[in-house]
TORKEKE-621244 format. One record per residue: x, y, z of N, C-alpha, C in turn. Coordinates in steps of 0.1 Angstrom, whole numbers, plus 5000, padded with zeros to 4 digits. Layout:
REM TORKEKE-621244
nxx; nyy; nzz; caxx; cayy; cazz; cxx; cyy; czz
X; Y; Z; X; Y; Z; X; Y; Z
...
***
This chain:
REM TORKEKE-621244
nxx; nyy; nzz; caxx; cayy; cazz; cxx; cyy; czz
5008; 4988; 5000; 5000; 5000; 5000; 5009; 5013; 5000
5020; 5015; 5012; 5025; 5025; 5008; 5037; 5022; 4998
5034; 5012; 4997; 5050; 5008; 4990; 5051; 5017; 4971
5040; 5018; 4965; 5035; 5028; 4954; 5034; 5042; 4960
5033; 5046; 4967; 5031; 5062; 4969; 5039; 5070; 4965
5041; 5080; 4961; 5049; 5093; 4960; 5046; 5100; 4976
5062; 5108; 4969; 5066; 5109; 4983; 5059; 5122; 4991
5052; 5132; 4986; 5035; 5137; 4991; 5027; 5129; 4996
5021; 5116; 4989; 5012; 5113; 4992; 5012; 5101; 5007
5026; 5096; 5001; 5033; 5091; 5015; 5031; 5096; 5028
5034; 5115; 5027; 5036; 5121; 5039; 5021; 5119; 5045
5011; 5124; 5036; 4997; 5126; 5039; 4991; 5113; 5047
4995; 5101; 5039; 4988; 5089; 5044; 4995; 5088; 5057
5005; 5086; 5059; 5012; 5082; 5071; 5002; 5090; 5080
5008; 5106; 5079; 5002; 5110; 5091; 4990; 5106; 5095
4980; 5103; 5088; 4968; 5097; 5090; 4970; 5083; 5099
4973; 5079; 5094; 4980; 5064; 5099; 4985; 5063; 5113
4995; 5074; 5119; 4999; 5071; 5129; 4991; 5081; 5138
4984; 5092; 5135; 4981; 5101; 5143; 4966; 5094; 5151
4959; 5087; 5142; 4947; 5080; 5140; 4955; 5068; 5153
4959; 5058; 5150; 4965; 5051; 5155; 4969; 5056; 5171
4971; 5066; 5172; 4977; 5069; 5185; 4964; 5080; 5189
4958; 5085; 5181; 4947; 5092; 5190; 4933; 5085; 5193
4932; 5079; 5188; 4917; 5070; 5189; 4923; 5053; 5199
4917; 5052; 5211; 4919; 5046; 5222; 4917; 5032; 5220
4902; 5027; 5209; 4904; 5016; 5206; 4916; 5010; 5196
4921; 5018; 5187; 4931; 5013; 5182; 4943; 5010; 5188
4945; 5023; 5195; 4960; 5019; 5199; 4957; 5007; 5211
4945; 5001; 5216; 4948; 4992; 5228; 4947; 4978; 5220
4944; 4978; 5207; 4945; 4970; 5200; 4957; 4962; 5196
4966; 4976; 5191; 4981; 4979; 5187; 4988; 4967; 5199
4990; 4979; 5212; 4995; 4981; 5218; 4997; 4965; 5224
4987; 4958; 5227; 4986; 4946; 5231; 4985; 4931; 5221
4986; 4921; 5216; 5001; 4917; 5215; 5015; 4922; 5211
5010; 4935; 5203; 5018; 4941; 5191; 5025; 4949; 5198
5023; 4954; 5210; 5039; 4957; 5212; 5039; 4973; 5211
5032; 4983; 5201; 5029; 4995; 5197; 5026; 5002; 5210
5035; 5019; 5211; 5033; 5024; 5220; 5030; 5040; 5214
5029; 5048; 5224; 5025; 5064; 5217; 5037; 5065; 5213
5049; 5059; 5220; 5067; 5063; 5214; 5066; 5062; 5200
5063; 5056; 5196; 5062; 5043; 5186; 5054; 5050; 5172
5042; 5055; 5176; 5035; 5063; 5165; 5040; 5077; 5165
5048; 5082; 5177; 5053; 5096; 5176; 5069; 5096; 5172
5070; 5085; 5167; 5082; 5085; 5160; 5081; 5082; 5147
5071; 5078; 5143; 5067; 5076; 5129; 5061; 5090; 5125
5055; 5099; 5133; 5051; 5109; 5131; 5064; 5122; 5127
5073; 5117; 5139; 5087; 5128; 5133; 5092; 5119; 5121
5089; 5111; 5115; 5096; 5107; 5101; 5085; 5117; 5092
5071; 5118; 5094; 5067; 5124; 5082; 5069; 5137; 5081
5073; 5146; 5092; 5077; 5155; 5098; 5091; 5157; 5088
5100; 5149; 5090; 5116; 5145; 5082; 5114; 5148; 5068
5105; 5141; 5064; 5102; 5139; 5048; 5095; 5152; 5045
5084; 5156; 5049; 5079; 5168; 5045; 5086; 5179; 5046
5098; 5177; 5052; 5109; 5192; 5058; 5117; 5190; 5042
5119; 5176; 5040; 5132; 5174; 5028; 5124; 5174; 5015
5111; 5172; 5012; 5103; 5175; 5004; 5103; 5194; 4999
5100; 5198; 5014; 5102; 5213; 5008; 5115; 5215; 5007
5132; 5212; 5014; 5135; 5217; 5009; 5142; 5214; 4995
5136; 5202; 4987; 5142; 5195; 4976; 5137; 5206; 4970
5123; 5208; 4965; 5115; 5217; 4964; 5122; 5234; 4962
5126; 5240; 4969; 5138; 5252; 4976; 5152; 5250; 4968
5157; 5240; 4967; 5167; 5238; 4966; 5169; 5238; 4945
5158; 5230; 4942; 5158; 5232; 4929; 5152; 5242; 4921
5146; 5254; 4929; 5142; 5267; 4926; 5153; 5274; 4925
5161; 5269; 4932; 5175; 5282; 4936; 5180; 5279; 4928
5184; 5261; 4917; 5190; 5260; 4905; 5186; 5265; 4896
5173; 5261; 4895; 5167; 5270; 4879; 5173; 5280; 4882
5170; 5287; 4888; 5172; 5302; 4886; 5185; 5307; 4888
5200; 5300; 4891; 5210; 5299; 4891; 5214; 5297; 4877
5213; 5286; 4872; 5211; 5284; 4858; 5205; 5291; 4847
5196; 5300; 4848; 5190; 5308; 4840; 5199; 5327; 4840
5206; 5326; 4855; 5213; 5339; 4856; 5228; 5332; 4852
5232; 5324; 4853; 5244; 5319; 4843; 5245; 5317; 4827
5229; 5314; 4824; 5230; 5312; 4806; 5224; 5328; 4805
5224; 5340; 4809; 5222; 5350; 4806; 5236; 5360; 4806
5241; 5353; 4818; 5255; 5364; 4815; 5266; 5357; 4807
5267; 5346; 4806; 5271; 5343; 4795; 5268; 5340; 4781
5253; 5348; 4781; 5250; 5353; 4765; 5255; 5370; 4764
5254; 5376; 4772; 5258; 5391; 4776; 5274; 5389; 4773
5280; 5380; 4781; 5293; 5384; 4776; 5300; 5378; 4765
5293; 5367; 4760; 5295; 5365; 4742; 5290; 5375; 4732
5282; 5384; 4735; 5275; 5395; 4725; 5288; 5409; 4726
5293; 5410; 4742; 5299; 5415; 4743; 5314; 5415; 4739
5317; 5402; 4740; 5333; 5404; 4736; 5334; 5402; 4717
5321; 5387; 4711; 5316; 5391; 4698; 5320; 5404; 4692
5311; 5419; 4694; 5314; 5428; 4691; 5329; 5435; 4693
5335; 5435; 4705; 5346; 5442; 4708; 5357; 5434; 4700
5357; 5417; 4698; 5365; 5417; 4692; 5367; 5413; 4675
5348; 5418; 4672; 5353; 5422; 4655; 5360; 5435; 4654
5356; 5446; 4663; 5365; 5457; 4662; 5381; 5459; 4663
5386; 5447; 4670; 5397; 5446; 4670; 5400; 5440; 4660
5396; 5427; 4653; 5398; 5422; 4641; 5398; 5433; 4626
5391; 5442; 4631; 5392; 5449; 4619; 5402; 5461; 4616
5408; 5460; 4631; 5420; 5475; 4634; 5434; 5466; 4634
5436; 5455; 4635; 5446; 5449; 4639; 5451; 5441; 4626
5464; 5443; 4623; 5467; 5437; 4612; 5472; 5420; 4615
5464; 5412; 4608; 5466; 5398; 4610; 5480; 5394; 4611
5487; 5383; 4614; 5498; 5383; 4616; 5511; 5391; 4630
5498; 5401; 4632; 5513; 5406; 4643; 5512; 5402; 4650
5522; 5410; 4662; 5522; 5409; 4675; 5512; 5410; 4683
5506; 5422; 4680; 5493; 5427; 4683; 5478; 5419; 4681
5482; 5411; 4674; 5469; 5399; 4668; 5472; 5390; 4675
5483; 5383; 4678; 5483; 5375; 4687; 5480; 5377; 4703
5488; 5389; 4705; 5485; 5389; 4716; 5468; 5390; 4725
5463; 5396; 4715; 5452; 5396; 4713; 5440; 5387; 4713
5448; 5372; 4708; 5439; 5360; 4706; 5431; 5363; 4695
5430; 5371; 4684; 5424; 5374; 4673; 5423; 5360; 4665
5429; 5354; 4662; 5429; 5341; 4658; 5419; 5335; 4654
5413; 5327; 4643; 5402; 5321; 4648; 5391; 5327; 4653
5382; 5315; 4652; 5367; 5318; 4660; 5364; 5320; 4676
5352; 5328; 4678; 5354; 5326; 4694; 5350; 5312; 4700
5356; 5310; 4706; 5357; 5296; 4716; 5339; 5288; 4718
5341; 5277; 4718; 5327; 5274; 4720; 5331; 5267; 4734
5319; 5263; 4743; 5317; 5262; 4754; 5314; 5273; 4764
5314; 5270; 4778; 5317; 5286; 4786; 5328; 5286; 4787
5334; 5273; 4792; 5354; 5277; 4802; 5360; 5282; 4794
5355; 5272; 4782; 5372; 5278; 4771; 5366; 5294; 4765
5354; 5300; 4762; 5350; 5311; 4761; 5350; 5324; 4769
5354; 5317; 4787; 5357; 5326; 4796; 5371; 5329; 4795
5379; 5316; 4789; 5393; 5320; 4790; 5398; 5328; 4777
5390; 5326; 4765; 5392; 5331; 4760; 5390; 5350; 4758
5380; 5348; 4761; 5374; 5365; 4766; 5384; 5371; 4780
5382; 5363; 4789; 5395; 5365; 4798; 5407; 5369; 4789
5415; 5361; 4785; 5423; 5367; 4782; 5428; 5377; 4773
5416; 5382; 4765; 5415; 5392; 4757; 5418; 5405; 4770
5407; 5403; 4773; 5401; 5417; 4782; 5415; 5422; 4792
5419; 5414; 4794; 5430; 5412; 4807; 5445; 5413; 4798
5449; 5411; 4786; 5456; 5417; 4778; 5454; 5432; 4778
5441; 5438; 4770; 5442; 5451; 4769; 5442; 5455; 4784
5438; 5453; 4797; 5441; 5457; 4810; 5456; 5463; 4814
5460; 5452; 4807; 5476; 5449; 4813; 5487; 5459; 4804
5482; 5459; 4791; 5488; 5469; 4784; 5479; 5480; 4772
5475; 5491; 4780; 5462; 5499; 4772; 5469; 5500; 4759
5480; 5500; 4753; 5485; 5506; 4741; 5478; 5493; 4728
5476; 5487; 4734; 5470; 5475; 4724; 5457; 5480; 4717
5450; 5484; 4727; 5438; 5491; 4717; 5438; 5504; 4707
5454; 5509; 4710; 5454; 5520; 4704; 5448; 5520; 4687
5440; 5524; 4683; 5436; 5529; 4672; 5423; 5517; 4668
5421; 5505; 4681; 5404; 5499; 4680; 5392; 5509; 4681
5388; 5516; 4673; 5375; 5522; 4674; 5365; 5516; 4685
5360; 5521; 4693; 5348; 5520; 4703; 5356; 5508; 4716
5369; 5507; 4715; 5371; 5497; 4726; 5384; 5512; 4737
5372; 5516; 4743; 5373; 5523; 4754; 5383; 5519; 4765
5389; 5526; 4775; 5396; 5519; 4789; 5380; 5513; 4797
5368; 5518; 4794; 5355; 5517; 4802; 5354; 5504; 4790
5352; 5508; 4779; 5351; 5492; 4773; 5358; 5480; 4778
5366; 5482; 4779; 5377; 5474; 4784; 5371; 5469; 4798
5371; 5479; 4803; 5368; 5474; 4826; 5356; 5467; 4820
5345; 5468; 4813; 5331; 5462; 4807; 5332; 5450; 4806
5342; 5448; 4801; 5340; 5435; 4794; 5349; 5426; 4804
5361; 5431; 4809; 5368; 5427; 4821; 5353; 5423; 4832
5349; 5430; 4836; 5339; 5426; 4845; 5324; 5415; 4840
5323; 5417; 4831; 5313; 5410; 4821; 5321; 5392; 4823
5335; 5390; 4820; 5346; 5378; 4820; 5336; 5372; 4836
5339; 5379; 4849; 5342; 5378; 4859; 5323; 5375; 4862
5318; 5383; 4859; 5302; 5379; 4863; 5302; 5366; 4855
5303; 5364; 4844; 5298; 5352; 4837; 5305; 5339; 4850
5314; 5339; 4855; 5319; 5327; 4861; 5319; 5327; 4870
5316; 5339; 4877; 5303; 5340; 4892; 5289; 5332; 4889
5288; 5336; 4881; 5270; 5328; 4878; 5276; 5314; 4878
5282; 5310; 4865; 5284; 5296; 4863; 5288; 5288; 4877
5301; 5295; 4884; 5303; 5288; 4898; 5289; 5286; 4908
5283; 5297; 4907; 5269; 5299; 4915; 5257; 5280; 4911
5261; 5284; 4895; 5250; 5275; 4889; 5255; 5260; 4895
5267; 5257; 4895; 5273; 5246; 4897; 5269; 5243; 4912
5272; 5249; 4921; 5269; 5249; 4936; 5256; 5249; 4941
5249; 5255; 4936; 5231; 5252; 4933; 5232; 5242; 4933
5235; 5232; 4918; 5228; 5220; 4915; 5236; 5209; 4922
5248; 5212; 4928; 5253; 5197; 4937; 5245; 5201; 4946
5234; 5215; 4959; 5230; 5215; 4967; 5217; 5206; 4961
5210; 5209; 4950; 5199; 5203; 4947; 5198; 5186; 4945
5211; 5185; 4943; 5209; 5166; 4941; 5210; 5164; 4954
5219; 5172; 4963; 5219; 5166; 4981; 5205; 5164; 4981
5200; 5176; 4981; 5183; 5176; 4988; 5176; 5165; 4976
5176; 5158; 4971; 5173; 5142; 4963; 5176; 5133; 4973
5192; 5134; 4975; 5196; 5121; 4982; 5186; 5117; 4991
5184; 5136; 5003; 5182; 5134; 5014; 5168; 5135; 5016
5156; 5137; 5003; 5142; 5132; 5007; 5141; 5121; 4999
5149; 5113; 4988; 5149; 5101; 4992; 5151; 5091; 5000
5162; 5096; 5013; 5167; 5085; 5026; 5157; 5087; 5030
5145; 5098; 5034; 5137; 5102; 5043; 5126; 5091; 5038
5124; 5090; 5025; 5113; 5087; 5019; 5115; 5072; 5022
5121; 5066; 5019; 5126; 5050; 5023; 5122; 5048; 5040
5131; 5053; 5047; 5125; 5056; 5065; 5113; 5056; 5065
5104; 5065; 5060; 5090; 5066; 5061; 5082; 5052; 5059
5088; 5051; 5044; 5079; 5038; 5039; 5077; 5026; 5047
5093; 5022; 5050; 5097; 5012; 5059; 5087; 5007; 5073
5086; 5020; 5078; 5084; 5022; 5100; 5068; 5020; 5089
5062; 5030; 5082; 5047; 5033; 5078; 5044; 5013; 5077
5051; 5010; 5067; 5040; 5001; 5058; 5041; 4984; 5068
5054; 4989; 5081; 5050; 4973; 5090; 5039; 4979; 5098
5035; 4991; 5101; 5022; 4992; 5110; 5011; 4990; 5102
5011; 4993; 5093; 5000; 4991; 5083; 4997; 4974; 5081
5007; 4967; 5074; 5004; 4956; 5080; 5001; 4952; 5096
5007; 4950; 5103; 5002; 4951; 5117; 4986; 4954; 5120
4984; 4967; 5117; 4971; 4968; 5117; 4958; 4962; 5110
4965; 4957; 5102; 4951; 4947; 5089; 4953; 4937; 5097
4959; 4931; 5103; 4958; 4917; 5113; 4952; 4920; 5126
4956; 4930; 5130; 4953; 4935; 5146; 4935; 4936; 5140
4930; 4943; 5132; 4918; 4950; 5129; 4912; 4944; 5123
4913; 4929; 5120; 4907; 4926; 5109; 4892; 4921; 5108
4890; 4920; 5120; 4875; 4922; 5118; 4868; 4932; 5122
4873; 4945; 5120; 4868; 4958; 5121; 4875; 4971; 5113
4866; 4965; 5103; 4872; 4974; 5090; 4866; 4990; 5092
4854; 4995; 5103; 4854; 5006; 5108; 4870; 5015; 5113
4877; 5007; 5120; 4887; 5015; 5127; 4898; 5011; 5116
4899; 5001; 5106; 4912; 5002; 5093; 4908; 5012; 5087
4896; 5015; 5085; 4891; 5030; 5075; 4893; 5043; 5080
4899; 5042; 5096; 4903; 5053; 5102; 4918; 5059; 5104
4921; 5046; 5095; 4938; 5045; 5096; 4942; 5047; 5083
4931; 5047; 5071; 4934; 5050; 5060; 4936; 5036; 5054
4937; 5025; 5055; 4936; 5010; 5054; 4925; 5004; 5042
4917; 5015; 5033; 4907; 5009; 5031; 4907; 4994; 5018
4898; 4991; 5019; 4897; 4977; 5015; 4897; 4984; 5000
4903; 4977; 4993; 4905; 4977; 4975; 4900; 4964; 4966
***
């Protein structure tokens, strides 16, 4: 019975299960005697649904925080491919292929696909003209402010990405940890459950109050 449930619907039945079980007098004297069942006993099954419904929200929390980690990382790293894109056709177009200045430059080639190798590549652009302003001399629209722009633009993009990464290892934790919760639950839930179809079984009134119903 609970052994199918999702892990909501788990939370919901259980509590039914044990609160019923330990609040209504003829059940638990039922329980209690050969079976062994005490209020310890259903109020510890009760801090399990308590566990799971905590790790439910915060699995719930935790993969809000990824989306939206992931959505401010694929944004500034479209911002800073548009940005370095444009700054460095301007460069390609002031810089004579072959020099020093092209190389140093990373003019080379296409821009980098991926993020790392596109941050390192934009990195190292931006942090070249940083290091030595005379490089831009005579790039139309690549400013010392163009420059800090796009220097800073490098640096946000791999804030977000580190962000996005740290997010989604927190979000698979909170997996792990309302799945252990969810197994705990099932486990302690579904021997009272049986227990109680034997204890109760000729009084399908009080199994229907434990959420037990006949199928």
């Amino acid at each position: 019975m609970f052994g199918s449930l999702a892990p909501d619907q788990l939370v919901a039945r259980s509590r039914t299960l044990y609160t019923n079980a330990r609040d209504t007098p003829a059940i638990a004297t039922v329980l209690a005697d050969p079976y062994g069942y005490t209020t310890a006993d259903f109020d510890d099954g009760l801090a399990r649904v308590q566990a799971l419904q905590q790790a439910i929200a915060d699995r719930a929390r935790e993969y809000g925080e990824q989306y939206t980690a992931t959505e401010a990382s694929d944004d500034a790293t479209a911002d800073l491919e548009a940005l370095f894109a444009a700054h460095r056709r301007l460069a390609r177009a002031a810089v004579g292929r072959g020099t020093a200045r092209y190389g140093a430059l990373g003019l080379a080639g296409k821009i980098a696909d991926g993020e790392a190798a596109l941050f390192d590549q934009a990195g190292t652009f931006y942090q070249a003209l940083t290091d030595d302003p005379a490089l831009a001399d005579g790039i139309r629209g690549l400013t010392p402010a163009a420059v800090a722009a796009g220097l800073a633009a490098v640096e946000a993009a791999r804030v977000a990405e580190d962000t996005q990464v740290k997010e989604t290892g927190e979000a698979q934790r909170a997996t792990v940890t309302r799945d252990a919760a969810t197994r705990a639950l099932r486990v302690h839930a579904s021997e009272l459950a049986e227990v109680a179809k034997v204890a109760l079984a000729s009084q399908p009134q009080l199994r229907e109050l434990l959420g037990l119903l006949e199928r």
